[in-house]
N, C-alpha and C positions, 0 to 999 in steps of 0.2 A: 413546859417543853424542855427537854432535855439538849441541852446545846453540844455537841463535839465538832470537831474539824475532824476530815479523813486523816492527817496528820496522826492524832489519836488513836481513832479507830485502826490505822494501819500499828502502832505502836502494839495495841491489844493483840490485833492479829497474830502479828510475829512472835508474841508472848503467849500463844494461847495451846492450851493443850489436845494430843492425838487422840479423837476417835475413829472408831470406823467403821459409824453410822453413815448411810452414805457416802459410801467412798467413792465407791466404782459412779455412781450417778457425777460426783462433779467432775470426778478424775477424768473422765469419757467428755463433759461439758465443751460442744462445738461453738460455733457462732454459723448462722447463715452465710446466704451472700448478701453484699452493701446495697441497700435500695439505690435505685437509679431513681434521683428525681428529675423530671424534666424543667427544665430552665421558664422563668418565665417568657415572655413574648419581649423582644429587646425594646420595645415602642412603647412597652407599658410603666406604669406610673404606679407601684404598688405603697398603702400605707405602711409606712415604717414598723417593724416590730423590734421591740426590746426586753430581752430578757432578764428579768429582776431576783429570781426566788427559785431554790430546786428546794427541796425537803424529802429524807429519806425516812422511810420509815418498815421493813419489811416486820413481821410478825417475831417480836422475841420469843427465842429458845430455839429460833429455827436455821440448819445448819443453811449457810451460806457460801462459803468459800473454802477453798483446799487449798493449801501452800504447799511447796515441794521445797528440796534445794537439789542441788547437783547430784550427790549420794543416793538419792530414792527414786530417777531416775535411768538410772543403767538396771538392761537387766528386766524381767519381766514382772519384779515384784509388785504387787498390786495393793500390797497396806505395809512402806515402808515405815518404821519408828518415825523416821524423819520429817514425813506426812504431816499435816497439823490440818485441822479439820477446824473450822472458825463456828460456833454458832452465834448469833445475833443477841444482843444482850443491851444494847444503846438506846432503845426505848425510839422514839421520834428525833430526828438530826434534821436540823436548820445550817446547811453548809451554805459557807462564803463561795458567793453564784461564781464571783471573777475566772477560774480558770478554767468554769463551764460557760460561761459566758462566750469565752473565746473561741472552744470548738462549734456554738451557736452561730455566734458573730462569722466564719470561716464557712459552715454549712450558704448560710444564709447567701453569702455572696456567692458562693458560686449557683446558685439556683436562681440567682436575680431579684431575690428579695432585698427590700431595703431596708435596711438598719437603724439603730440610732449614730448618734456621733461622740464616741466619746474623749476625739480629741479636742471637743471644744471647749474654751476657756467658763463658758455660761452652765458646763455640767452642772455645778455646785447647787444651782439657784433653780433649776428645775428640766427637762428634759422635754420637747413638744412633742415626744413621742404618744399618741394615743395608745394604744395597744403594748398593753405591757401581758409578758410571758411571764407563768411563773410554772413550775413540774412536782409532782408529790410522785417520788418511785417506791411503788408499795413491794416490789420482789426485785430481789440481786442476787445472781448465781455467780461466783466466780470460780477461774483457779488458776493459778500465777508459782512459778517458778522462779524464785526471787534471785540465782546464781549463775539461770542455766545457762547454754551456749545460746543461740538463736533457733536453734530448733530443738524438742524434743528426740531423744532415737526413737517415740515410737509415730512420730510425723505430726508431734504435736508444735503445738506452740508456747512463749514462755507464758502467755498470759491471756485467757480469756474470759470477758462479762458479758453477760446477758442480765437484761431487766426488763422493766416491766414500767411503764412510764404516763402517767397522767397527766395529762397538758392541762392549764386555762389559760383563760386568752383574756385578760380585763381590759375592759373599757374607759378611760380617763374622762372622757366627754358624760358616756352613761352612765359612771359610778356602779357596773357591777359589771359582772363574768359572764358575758358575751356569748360563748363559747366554749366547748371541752371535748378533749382528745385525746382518748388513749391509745398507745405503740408499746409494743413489746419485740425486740430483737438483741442484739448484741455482735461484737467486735472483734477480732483480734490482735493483739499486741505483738510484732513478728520481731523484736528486738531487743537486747539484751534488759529485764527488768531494773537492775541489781537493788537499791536497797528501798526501794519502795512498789507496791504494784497500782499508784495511781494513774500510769499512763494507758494502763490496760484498763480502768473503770471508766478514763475517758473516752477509750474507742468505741466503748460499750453503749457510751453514752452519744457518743456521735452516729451511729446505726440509728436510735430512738430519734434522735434531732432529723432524717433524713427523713423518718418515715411519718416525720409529722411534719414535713416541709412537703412532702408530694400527697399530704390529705386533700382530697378536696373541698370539704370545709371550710380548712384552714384558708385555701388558697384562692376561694370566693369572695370569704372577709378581706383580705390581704387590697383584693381588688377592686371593691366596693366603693364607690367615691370617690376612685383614686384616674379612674382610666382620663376623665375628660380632662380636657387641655388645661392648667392652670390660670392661666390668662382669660379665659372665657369667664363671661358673665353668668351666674349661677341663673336657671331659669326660674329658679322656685322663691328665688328672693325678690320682692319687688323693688325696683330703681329707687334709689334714694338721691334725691338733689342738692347738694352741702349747701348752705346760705352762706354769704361771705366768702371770708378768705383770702380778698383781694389786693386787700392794703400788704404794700410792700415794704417790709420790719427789716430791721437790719439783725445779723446775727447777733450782738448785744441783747435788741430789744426781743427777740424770740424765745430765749429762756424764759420769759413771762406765761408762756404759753405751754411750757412742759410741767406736768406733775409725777410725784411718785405716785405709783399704783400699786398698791396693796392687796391682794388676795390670800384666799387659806394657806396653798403652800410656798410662800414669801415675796417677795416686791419687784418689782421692776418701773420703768417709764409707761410714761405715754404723751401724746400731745394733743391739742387743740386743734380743728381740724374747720369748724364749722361756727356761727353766730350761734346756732339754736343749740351749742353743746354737747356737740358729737367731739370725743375723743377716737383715737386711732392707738390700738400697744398690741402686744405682742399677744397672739393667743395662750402661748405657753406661758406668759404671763398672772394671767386669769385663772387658766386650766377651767374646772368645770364649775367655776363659781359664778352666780348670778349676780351678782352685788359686790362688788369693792369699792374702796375706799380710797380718793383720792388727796393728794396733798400740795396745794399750789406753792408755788415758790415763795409768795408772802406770808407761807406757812395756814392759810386759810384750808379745813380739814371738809370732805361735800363726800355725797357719795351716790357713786355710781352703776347703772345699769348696764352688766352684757345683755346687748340686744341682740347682734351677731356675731357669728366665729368662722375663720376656715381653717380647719388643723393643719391640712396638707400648705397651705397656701403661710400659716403661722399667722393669722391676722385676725384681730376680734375690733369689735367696733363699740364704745361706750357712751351712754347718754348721760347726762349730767347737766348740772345750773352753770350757764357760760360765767354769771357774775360779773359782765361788763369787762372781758375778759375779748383781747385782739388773737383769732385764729392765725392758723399761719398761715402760710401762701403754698398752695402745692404746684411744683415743677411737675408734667407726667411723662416730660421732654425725655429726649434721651443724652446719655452721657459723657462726656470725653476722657479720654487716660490724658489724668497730669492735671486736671482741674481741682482747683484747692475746695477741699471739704472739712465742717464742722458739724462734732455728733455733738448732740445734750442729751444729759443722763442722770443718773442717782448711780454713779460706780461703787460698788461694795457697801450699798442702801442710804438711806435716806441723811445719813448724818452729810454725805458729799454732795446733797441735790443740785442740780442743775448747773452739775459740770460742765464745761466746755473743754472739747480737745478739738486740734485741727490735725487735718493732714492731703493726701492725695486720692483721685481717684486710680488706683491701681489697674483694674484691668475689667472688664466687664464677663462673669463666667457662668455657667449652667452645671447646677449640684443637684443630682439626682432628678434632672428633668426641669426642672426649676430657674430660671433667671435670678442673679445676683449682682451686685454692685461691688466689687472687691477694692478696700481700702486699708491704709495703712491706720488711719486713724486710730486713735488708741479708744478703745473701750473694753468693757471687764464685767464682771456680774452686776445686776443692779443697772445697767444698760441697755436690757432688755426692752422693745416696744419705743425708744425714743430716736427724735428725729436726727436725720443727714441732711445736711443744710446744705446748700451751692454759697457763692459767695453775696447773694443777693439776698440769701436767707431766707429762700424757696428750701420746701424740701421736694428731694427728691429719692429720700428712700426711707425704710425705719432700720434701726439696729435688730439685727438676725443673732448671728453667731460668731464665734472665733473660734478660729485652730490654735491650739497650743500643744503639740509633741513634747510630749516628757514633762507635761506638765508647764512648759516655758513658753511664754505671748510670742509670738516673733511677727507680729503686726500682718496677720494676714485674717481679716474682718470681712465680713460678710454681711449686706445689707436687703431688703427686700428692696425693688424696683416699687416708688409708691403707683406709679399707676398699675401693676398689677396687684397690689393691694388694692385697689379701689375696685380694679375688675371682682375680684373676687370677693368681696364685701357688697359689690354692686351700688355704686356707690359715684355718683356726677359731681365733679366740683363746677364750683358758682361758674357764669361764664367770664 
């Protein structure tokens, strides 16, 4: 695969020599009108999408783009010298998604899709988003005006793309591509280019994002699994009755009952939930793996079975050898602002297992439909799936996520409510 950034490709461009083979086809080059998608339903519950992958690749040799400058606009000449005619010569390009990401991320809300998150602190270590995006654009038309004023004298514009755009849609639960989607439209750039014309490839690219936001397809899957209440008991899982869990440990003695949890793509917590060896951790934990590998505090190595998972809900449920091993005690009570809380973890993996941080209960909030438990408590990667203890060393939530803006903690944590983890695992503790 041949790797460039548009950086590059824009560099060639502006370095490339005038034909005028198809002139008149780009120089003429419109963009429609912006698809109108309609909004989701504000009550609904869609699965997150995340965009990870664009890949360009139109057919080499073939003209693509027309540059102008100021000079070969005045005037009705129609093959200025100044003209520079681009043809494709890059072979396959693997572009860094991030500032298409953005125009996604931006589409996506305002049509009421839901995203992933990527100010949270636990990005690094894995994403719970199921559905990941990735786009192959096999045709790009442009033509950009790299000097001009704001408009054209002949009512053009300084910059416009059209493409041609192949969606899939993977599956992280199912381990293959779900789904696929093709859109072809394009944008225009109504503002001064000056020395690059990638704002105009993104408008281009933002028309393709709209018209595969209002597929229906897409917006089936999007809604599959996601509409019923999260709190509700799934009906297709049978009741499960935890044995134990009664004995009341103190927060000291309950790290005994947290291990790391190791899966293919990297580690997180979990705890002890049950006599018969039922563990509780994070789905995005696991991700689509059957089998991990747990690691007790006394460094004792067992491994375990995902028996269930709920992506939306982030919660999988693992079986395992208890090994004479004290559950915890689950709270499914609810919570106060200002009551003193304790997470345990494996912060930034396993070398820190079964840290202990304290702090408060912050505020109790609802993130994208969702109940959460908002705590200052400190946690970090590798915190993933372990418990929130009260001061009796009940849990009463698991470690979710954290915000970090700019990349910097500022103690604002996010925990699941354990009894709706239990709801949605389906899942009775002892009485």
């Amino acid at each position: 695969m041949v790797r460039w950034t548009w950086l590059a490709i824009s560099a060639a461009f502006i370095a490339g020599t005038a034909h005028g083979a198809d002139f008149k086809t780009l120089r003429h080059l419109n963009a429609s009108a912006p698809t109108a998608v309609a909004p989701l339903p504000a009550a609904s519950h869609p699965r997150p999408l995340q965009f990870v992958r664009i890949v360009i690749q139109p057919r080499n040799g073939e003209p693509w783009a027309l540059a102008y400058n100021s000079s070969s606009v005045r005037g009705d000449n129609e093959n200025s010298p100044a003209d520079r005619l681009m043809t494709w010569s890059s072979g396959r390009v693997q572009e860094q998604p991030a500032p298409f990401k953005k125009v996604f991320d931006e589409e996506l809300e305002k049509a009421g899709f839901a995203g992933d998150a990527p100010d949270s602190v636990f990005a690094e270590s894995g994403s719970s988003t199921d559905l990941k995006v990735g786009v192959l654009i096999t045709d790009i038309e442009g033509r950009f005006c790299i000097d001009c004023p704001n408009l054209f004298n002949r009512g053009g514009v300084p910059g416009t793309v059209i493409m041609t755009a192949n969606w899939e849609i993977y599956s992280t639960l199912e381990r293959k591509v779900i789904a696929k989607v093709t859109t072809s439209g394009g944008g225009d750039y109504n503002s001064r280019l000056g020395a690059s014309f990638l704002p105009a490839v993104y408008e281009g690219f933002r028309e393709n994002v709209r018209q595969f936001l209002a597929n229906g397809e897409l917006r089936k899957l999007a809604m599959t699994s996601a509409g019923a209440a999260p709190t509700a008991t799934s009906p297709s899982l049978t009741p499960i009755l935890l044995r134990g869990g009664t004995a009341h440990l103190t927060a000291a003695q309950a790290s005994n009952a947290v291990a790391v949890v190791f899966a293919a793509d990297g580690s997180g917590s979990g705890f002890l939930i049950s006599d018969d060896g039922y563990l509780i951790t994070n789905e995005h934990v696991v991700g689509g793996s059957k089998y991990v590998k747990l690691k007790r505090a006394d460094g004792l190595e067992t491994l375990g079975e995902v028996v269930r998972s709920d992506s939306r809900r982030d919660v999988a449920l693992v079986k395992s050898n208890v090994r004479g091993r004290t559950p915890l005690d689950l709270h499914p009570g609810p919570v106060q602002q200002g009551d003193a809380v304790f997470a345990i973890g494996s912060p930034l993996g396993e070398a820190q297992q079964n840290t202990m941080t304290k702090g408060i209960v912050s505020a109790t909030r609802v993130r994208d439909g969702l109940p959460y438990i908002q705590s200052d408590v400190a946690v970090t990667h590798g915190n993933s799936g372990g418990p929130l203890l009260d001061e009796k060393g009940r849990v009463i939530g698991i470690t979710a996520l954290g915000l970090a803006p700019n990349s910097s903690p500022i103690g604002l944590n996010f925990f699941i409510p354990i009894d709706d983890a239990l709801k949605a695992l389906s899942l009775t503790p002892a009485g």
